[in-house]
N, CA, C and O atoms as a CHARMM CRD file, in Angstrom:
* protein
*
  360
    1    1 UNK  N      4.57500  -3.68000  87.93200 PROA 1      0.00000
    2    1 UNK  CA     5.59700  -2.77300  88.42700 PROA 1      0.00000
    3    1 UNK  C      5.74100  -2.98700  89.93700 PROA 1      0.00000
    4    1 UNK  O      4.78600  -2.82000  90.69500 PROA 1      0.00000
    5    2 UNK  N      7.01000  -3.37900  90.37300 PROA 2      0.00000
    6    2 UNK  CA     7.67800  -3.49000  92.01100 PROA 2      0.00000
    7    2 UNK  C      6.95800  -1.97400  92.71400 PROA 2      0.00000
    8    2 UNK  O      6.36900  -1.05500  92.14500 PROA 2      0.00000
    9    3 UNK  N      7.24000  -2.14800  93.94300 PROA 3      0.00000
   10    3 UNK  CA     6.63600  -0.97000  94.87600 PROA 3      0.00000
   11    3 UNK  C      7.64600  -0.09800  94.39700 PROA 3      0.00000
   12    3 UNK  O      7.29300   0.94800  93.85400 PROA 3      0.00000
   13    4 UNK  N      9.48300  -0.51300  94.57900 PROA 4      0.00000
   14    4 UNK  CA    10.31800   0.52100  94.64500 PROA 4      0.00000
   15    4 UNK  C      9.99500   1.05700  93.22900 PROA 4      0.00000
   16    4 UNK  O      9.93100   2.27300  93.04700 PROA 4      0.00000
   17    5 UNK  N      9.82500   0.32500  92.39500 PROA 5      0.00000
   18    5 UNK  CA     9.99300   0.73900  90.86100 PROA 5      0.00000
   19    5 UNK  C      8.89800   2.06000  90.96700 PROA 5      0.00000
   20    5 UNK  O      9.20200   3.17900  90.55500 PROA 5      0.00000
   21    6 UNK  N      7.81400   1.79300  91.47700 PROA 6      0.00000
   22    6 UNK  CA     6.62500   2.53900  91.42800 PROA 6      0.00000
   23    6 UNK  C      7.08200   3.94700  92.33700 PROA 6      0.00000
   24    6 UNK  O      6.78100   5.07200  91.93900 PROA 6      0.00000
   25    7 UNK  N      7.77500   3.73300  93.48800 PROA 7      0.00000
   26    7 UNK  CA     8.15600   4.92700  93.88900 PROA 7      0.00000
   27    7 UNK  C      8.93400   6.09000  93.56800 PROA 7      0.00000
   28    7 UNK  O      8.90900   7.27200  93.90900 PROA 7      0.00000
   29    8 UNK  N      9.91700   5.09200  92.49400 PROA 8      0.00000
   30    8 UNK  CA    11.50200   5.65700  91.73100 PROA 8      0.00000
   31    8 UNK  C     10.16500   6.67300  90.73200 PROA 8      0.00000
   32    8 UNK  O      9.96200   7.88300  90.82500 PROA 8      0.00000
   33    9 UNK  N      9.41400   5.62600  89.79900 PROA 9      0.00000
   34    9 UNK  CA     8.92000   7.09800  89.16300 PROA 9      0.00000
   35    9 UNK  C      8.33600   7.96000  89.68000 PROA 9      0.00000
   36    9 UNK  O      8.50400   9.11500  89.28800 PROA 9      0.00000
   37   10 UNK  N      7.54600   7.69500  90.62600 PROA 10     0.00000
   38   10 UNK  CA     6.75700   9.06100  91.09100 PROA 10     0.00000
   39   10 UNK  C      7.81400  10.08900  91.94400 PROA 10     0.00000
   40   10 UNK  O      7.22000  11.14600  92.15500 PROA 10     0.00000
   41   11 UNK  N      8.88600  10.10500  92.37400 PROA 11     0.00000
   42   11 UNK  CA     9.91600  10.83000  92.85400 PROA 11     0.00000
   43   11 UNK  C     10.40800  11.00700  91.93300 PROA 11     0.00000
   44   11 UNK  O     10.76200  12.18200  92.04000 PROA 11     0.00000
   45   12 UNK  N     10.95800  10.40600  90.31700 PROA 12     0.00000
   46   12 UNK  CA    11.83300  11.32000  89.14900 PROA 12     0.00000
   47   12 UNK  C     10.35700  12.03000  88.61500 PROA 12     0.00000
   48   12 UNK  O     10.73600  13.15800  88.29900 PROA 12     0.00000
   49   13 UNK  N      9.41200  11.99300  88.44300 PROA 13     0.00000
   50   13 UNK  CA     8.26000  12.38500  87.87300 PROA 13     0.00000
   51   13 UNK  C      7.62700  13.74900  89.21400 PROA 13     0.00000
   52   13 UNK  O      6.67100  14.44400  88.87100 PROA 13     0.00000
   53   14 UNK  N      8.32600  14.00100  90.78300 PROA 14     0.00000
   54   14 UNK  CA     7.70600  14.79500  91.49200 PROA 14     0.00000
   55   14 UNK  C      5.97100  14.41300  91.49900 PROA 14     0.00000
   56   14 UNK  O      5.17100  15.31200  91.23800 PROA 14     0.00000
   57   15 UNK  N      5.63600  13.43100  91.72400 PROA 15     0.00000
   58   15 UNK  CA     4.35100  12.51500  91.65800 PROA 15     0.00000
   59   15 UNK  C      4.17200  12.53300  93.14800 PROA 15     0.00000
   60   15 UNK  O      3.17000  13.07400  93.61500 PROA 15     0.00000
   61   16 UNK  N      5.00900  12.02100  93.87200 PROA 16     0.00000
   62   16 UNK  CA     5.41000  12.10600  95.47700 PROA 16     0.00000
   63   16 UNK  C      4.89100  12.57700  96.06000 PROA 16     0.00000
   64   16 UNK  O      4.63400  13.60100  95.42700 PROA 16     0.00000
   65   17 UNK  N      4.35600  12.66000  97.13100 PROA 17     0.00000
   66   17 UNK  CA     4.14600  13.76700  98.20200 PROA 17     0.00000
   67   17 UNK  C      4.68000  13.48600  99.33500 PROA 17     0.00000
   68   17 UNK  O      4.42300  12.53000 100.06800 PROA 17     0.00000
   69   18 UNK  N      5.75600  14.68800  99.54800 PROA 18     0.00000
   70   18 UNK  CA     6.65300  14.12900 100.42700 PROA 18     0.00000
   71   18 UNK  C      5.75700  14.84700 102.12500 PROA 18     0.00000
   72   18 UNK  O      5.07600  15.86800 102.22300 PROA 18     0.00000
   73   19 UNK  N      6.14800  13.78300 103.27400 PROA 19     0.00000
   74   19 UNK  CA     5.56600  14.56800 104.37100 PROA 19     0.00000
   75   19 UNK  C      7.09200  14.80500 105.20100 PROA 19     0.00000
   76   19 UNK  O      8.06400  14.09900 104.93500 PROA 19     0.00000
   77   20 UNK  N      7.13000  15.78700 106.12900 PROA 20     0.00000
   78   20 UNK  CA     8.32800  16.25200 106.96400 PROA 20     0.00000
   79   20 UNK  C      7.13900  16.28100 108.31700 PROA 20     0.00000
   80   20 UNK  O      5.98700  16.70600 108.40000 PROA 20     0.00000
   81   21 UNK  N      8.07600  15.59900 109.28500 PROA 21     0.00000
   82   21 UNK  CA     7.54200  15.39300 110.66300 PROA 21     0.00000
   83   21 UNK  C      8.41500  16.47900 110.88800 PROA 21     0.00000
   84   21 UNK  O      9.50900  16.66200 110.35400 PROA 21     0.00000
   85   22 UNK  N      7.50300  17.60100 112.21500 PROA 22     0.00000
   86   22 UNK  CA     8.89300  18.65200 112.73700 PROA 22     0.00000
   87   22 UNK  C      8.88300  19.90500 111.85300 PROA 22     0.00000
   88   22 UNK  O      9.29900  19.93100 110.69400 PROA 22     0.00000
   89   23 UNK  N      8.45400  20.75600 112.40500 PROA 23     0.00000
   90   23 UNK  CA     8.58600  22.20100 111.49000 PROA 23     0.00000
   91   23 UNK  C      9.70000  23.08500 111.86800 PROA 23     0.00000
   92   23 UNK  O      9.56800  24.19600 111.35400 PROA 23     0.00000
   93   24 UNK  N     10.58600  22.98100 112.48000 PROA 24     0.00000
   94   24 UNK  CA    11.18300  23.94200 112.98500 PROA 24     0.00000
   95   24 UNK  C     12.63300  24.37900 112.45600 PROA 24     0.00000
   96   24 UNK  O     12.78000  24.44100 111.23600 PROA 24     0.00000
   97   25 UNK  N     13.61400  24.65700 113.22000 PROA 25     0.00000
   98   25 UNK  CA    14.77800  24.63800 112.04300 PROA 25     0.00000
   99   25 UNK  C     15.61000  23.86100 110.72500 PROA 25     0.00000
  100   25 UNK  O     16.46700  24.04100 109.86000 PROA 25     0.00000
  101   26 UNK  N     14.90700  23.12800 111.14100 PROA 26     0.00000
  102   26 UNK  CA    15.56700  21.65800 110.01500 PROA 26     0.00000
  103   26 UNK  C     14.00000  21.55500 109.35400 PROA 26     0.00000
  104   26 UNK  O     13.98400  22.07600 108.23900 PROA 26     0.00000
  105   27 UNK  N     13.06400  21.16800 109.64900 PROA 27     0.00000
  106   27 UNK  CA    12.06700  20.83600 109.01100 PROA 27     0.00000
  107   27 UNK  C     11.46400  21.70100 107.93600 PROA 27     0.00000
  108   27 UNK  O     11.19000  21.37800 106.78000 PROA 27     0.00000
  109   28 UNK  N     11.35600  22.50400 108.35100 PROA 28     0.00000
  110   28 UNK  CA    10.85800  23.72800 107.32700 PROA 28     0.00000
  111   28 UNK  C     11.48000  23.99100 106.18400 PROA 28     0.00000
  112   28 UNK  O     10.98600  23.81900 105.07000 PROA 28     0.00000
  113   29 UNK  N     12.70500  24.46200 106.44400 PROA 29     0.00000
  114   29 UNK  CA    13.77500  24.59300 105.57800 PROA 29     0.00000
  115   29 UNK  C     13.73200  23.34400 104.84700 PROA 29     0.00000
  116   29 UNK  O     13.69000  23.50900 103.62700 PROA 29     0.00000
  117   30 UNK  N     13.73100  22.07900 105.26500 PROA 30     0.00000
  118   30 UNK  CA    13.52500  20.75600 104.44800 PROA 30     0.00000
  119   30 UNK  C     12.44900  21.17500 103.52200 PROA 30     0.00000
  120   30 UNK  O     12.53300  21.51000 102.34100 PROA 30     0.00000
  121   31 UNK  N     11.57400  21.10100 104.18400 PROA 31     0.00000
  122   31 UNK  CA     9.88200  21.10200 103.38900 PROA 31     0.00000
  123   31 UNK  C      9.95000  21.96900 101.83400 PROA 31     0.00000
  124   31 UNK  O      9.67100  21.54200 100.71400 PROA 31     0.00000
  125   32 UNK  N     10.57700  23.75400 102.38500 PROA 32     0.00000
  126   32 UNK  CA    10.24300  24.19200 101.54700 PROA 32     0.00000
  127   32 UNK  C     11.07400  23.90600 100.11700 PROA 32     0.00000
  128   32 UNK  O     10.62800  23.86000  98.97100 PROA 32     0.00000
  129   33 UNK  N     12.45600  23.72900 100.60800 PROA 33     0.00000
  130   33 UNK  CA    13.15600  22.76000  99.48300 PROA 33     0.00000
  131   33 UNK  C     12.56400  22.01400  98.73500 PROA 33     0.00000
  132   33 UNK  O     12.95000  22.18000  97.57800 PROA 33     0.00000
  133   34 UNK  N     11.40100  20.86800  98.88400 PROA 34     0.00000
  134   34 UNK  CA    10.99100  19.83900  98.52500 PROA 34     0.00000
  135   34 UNK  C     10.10600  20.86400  97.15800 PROA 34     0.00000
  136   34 UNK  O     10.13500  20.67400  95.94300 PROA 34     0.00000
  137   35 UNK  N      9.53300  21.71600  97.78100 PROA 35     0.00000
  138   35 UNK  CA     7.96800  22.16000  97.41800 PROA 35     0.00000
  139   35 UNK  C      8.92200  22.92300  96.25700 PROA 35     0.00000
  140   35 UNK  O      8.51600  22.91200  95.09500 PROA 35     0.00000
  141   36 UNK  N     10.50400  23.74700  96.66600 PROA 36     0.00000
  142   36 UNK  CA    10.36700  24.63100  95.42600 PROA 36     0.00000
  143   36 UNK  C     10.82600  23.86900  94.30600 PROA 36     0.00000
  144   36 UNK  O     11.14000  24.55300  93.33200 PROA 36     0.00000
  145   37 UNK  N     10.97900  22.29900  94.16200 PROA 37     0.00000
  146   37 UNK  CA    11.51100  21.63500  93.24900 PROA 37     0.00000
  147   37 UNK  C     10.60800  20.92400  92.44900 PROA 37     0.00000
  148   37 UNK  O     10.92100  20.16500  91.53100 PROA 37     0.00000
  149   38 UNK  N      9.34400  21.22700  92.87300 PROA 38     0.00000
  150   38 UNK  CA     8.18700  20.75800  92.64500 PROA 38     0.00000
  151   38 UNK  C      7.59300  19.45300  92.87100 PROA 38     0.00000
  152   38 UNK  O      7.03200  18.78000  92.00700 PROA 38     0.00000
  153   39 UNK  N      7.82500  18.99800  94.65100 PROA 39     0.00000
  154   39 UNK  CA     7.30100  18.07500  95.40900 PROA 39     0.00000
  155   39 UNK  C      5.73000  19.30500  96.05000 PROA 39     0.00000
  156   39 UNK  O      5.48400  20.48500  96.29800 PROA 39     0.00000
  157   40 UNK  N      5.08800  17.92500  96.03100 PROA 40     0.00000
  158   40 UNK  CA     3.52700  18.70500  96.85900 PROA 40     0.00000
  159   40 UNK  C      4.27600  18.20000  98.72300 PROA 40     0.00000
  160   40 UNK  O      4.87900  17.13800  98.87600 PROA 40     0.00000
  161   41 UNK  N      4.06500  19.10900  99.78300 PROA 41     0.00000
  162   41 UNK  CA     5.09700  18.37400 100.59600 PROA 41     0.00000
  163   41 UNK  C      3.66900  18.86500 101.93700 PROA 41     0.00000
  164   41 UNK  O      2.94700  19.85100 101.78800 PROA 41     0.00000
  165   42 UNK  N      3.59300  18.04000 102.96100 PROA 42     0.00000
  166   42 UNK  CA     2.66000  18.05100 103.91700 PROA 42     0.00000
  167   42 UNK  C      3.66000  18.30100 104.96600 PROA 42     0.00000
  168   42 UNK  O      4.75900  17.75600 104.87200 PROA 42     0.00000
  169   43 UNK  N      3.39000  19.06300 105.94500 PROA 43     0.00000
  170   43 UNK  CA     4.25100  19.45000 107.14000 PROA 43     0.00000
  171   43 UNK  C      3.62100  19.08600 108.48500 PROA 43     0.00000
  172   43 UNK  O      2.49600  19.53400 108.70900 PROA 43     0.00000
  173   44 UNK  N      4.05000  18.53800 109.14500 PROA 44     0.00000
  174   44 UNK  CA     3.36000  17.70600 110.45700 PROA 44     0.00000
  175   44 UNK  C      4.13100  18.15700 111.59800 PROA 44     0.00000
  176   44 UNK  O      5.26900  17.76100 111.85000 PROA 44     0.00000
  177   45 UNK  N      3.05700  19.53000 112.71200 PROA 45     0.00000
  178   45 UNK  CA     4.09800  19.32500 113.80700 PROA 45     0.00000
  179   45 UNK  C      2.76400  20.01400 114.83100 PROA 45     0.00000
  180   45 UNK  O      1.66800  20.47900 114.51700 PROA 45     0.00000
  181   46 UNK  N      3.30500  19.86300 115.89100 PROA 46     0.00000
  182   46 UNK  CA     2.22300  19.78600 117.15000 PROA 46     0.00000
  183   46 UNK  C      2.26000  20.82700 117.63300 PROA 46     0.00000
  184   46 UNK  O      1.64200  20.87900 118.69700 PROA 46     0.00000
  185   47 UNK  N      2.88400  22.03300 117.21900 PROA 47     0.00000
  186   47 UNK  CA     2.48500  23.43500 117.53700 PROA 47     0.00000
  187   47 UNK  C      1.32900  24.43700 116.67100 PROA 47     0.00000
  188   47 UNK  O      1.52300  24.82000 115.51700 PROA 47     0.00000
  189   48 UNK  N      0.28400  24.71700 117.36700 PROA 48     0.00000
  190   48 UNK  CA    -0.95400  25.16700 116.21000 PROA 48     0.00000
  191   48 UNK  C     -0.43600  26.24700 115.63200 PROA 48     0.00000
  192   48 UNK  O     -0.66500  26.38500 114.43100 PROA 48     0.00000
  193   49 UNK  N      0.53800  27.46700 116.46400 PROA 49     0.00000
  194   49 UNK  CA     0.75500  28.65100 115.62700 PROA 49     0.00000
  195   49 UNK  C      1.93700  28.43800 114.75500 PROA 49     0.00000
  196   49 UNK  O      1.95600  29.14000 113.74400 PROA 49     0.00000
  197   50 UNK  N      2.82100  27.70700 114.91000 PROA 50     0.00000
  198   50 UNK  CA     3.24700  27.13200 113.47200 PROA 50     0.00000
  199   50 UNK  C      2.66100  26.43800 112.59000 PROA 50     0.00000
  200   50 UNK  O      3.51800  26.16800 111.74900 PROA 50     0.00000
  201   51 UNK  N      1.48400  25.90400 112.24300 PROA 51     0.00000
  202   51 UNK  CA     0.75100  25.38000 111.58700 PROA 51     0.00000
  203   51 UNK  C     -0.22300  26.60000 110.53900 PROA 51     0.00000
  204   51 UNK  O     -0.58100  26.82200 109.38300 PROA 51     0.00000
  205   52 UNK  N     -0.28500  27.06200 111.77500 PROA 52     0.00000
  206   52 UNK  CA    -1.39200  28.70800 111.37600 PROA 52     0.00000
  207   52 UNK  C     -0.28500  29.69600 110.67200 PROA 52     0.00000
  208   52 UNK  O     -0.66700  30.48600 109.80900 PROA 52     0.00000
  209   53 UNK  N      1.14600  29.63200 111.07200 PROA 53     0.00000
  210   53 UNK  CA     2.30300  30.49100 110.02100 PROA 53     0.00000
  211   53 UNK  C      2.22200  30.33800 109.27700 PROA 53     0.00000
  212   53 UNK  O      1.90900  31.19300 108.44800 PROA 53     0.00000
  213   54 UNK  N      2.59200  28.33300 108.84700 PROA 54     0.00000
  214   54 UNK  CA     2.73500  28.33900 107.49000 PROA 54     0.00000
  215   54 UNK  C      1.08400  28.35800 106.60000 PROA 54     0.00000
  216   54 UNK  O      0.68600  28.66900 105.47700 PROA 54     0.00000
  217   55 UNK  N      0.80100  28.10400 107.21200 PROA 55     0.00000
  218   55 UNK  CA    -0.85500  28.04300 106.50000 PROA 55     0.00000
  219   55 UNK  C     -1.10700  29.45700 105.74100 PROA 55     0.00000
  220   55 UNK  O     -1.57000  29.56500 104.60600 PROA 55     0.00000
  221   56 UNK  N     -0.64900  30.68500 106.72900 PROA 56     0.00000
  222   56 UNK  CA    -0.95600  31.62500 105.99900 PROA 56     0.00000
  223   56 UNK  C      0.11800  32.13800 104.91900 PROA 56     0.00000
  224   56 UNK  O     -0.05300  32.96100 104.02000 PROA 56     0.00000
  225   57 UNK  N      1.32700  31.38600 105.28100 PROA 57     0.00000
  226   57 UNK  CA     2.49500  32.01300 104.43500 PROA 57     0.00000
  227   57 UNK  C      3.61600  32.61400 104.72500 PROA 57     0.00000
  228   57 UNK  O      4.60300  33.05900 104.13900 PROA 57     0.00000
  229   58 UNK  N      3.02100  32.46400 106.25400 PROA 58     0.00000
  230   58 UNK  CA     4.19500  33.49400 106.78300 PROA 58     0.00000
  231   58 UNK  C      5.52200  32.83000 107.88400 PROA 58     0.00000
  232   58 UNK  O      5.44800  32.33800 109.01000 PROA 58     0.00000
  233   59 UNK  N      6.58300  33.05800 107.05900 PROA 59     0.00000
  234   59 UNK  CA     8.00800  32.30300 107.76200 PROA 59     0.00000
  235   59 UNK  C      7.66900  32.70300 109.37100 PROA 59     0.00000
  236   59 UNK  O      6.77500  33.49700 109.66800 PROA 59     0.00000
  237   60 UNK  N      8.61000  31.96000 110.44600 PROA 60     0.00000
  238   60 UNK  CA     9.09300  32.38900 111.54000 PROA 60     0.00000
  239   60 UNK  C     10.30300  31.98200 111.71700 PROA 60     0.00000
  240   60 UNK  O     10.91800  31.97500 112.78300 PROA 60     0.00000
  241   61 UNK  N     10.71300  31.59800 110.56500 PROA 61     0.00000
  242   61 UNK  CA    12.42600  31.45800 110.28600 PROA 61     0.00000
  243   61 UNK  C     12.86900  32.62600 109.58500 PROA 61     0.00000
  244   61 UNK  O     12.43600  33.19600 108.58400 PROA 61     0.00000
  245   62 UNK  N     14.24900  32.93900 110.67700 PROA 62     0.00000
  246   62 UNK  CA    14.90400  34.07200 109.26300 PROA 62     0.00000
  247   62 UNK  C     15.78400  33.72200 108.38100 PROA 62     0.00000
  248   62 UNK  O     16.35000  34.55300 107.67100 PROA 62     0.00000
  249   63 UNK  N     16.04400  32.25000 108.30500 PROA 63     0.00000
  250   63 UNK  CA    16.49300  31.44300 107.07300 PROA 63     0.00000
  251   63 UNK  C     15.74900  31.46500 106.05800 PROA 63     0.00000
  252   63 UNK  O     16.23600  31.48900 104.92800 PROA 63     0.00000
  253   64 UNK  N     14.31300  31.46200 106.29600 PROA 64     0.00000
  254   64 UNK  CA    13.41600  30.97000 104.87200 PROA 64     0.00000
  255   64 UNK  C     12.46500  32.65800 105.06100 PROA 64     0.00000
  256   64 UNK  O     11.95800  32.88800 106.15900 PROA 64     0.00000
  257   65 UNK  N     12.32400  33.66900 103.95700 PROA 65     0.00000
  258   65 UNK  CA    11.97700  34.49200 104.11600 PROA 65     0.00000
  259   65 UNK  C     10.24500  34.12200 103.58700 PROA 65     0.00000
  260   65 UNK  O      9.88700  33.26000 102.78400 PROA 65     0.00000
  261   66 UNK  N      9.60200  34.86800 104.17200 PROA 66     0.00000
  262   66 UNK  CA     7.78900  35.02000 103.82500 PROA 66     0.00000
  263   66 UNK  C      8.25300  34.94100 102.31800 PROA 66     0.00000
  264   66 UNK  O      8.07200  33.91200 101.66600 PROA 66     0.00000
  265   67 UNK  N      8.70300  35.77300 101.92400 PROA 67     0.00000
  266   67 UNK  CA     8.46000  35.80500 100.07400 PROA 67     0.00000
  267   67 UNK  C      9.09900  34.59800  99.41000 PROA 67     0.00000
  268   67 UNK  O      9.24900  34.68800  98.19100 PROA 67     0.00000
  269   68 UNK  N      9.35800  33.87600  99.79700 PROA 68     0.00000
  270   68 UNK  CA    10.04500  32.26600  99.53600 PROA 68     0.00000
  271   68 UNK  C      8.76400  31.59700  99.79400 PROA 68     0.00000
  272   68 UNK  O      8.10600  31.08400  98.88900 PROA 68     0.00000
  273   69 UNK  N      8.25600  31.60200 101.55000 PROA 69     0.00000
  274   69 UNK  CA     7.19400  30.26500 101.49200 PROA 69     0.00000
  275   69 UNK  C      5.86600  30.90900 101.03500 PROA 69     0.00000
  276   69 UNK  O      5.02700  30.01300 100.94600 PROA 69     0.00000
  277   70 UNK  N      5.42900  31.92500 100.76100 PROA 70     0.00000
  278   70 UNK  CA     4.27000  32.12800 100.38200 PROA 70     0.00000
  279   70 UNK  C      3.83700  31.75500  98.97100 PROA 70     0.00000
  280   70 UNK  O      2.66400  31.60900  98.62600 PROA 70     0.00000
  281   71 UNK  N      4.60100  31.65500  98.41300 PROA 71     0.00000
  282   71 UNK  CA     4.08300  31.37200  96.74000 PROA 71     0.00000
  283   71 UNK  C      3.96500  29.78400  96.71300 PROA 71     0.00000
  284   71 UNK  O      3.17600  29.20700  95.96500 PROA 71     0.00000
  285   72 UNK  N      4.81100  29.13600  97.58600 PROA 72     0.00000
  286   72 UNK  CA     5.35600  27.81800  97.95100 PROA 72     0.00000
  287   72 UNK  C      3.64200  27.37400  98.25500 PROA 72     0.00000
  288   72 UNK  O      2.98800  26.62000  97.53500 PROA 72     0.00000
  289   73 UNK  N      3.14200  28.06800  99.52300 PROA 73     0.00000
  290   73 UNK  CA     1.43100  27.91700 100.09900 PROA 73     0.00000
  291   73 UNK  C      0.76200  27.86900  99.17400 PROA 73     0.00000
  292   73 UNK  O      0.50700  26.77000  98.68100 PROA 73     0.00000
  293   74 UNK  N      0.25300  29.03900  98.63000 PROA 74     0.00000
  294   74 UNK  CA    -0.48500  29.80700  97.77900 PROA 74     0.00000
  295   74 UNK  C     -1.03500  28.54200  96.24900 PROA 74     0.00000
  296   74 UNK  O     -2.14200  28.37000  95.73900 PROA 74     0.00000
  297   75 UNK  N      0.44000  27.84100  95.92200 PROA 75     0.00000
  298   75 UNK  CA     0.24000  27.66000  94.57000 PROA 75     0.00000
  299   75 UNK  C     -0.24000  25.65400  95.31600 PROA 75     0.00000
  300   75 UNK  O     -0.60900  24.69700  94.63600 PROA 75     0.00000
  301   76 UNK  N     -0.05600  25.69700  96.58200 PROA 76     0.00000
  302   76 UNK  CA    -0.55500  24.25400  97.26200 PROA 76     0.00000
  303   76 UNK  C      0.47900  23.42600  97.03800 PROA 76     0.00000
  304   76 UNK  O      0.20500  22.24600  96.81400 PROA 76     0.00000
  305   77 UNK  N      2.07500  23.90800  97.04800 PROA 77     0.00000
  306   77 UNK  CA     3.14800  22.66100  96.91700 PROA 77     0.00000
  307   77 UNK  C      2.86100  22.33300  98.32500 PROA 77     0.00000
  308   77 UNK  O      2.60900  21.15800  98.59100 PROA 77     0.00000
  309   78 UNK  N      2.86700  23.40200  99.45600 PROA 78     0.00000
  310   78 UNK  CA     3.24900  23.01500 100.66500 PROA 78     0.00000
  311   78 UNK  C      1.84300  23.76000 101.50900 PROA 78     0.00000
  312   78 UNK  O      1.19000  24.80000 101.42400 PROA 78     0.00000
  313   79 UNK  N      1.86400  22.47500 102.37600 PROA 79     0.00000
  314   79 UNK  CA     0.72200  23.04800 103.54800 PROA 79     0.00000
  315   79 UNK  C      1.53600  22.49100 105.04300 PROA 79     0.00000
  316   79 UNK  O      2.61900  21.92700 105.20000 PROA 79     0.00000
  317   80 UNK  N      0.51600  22.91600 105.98100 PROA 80     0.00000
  318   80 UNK  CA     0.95900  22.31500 107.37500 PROA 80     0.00000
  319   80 UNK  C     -0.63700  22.26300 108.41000 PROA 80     0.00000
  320   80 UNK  O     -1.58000  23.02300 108.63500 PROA 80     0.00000
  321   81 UNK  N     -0.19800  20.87100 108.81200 PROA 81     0.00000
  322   81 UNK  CA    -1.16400  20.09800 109.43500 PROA 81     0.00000
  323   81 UNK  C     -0.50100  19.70500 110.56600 PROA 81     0.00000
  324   81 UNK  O      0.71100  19.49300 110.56000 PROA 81     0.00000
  325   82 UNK  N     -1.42600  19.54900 111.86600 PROA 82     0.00000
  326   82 UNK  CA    -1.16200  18.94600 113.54900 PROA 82     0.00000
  327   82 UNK  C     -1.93000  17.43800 113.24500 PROA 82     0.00000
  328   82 UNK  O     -1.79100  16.70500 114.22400 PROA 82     0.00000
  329   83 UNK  N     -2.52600  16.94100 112.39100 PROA 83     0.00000
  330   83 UNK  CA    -3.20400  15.68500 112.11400 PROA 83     0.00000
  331   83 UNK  C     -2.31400  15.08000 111.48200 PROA 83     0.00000
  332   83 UNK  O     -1.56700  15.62400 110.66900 PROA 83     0.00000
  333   84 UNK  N     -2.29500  13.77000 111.81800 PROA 84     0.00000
  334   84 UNK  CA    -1.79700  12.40800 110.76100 PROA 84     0.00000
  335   84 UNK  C     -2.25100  12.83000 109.51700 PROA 84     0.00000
  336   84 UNK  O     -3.07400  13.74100 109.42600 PROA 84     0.00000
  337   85 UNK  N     -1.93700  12.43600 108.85600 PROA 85     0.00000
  338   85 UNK  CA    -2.34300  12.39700 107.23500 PROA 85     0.00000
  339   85 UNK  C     -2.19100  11.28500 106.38900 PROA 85     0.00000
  340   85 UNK  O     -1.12000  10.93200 105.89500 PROA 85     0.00000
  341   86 UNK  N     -3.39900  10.67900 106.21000 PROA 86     0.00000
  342   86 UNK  CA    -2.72100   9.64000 105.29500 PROA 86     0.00000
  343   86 UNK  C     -2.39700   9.67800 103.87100 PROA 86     0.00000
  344   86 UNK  O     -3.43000  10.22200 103.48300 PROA 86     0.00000
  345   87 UNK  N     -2.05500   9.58600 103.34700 PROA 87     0.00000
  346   87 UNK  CA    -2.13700   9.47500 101.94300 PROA 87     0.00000
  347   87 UNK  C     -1.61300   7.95800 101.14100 PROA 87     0.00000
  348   87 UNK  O     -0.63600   7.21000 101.18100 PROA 87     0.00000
  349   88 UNK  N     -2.83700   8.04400 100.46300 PROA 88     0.00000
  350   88 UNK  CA    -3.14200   6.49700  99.42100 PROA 88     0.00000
  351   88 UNK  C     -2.95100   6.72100  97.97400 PROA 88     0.00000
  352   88 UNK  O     -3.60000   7.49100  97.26600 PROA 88     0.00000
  353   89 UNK  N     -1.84400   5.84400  97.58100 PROA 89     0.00000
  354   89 UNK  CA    -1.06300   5.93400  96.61000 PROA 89     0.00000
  355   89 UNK  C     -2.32300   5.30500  95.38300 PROA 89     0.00000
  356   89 UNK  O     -2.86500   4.20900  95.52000 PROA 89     0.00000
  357   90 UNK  N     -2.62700   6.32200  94.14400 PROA 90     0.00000
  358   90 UNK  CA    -3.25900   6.29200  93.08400 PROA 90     0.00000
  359   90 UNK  C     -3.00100   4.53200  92.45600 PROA 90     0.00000
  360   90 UNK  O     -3.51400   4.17400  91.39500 PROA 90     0.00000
C-alpha cells in the first residue's frame, strides 16, 4: 500500500490524528470540528493558559462554548500541548 493510499484510509476510517498549529480564533474552532467528527486532534500553541483551558475543558472562545469542548477533552478526541509532538504512524 502507497503512503497516500495509506493516508486516504486512515482519514475515511478517522484513524488520523490530526494536529492544528495555533489555538486561537481559527485554530480551535478548527480542532474542535476535527474531534466532533471523530478525528483524535492534538493542539499546538505557545501560550500555557491556553493549553491549561483546553486541557481542562474550558473554551475562551465565545464561538465554541465549554459544553461543546469539554466532552470533546474528556472522551480524549482533543488535547492541547506547548511541545512538538511526534506521532509514528502504526
Amino acid at each position: 500500500m502507497t503512503l497516500k493510499e495509506t493516508l486516504l484510509r486512515r482519514l475515511h476510517n478517522r484513524e488520523a490524528v490530526i494536529g492544528i498549529v495555533g489555538l486561537g480564533y481559527v485554530g480551535l474552532p478548527l480542532a474542535v470540528e476535527f474531534a466532533a467528527v471523530g478525528f483524535t486532534v492534538i493542539g499546538i500553541d505557545v501560550t500555557q493558559s491556553k493549553v491549561d483551558s483546553i486541557n481542562r475543558g474550558e473554551s475562551y472562545i465565545p464561538d465554541i462554548p465549554t459544553s461543546q469542548l469539554k466532552p470533546l477533552v474528556e472522551s480524549g478526541k482533543l488535547r492541547a500541548s506547548r511541545r512538538k509532538t511526534r506521532i509514528c504512524p502504526s
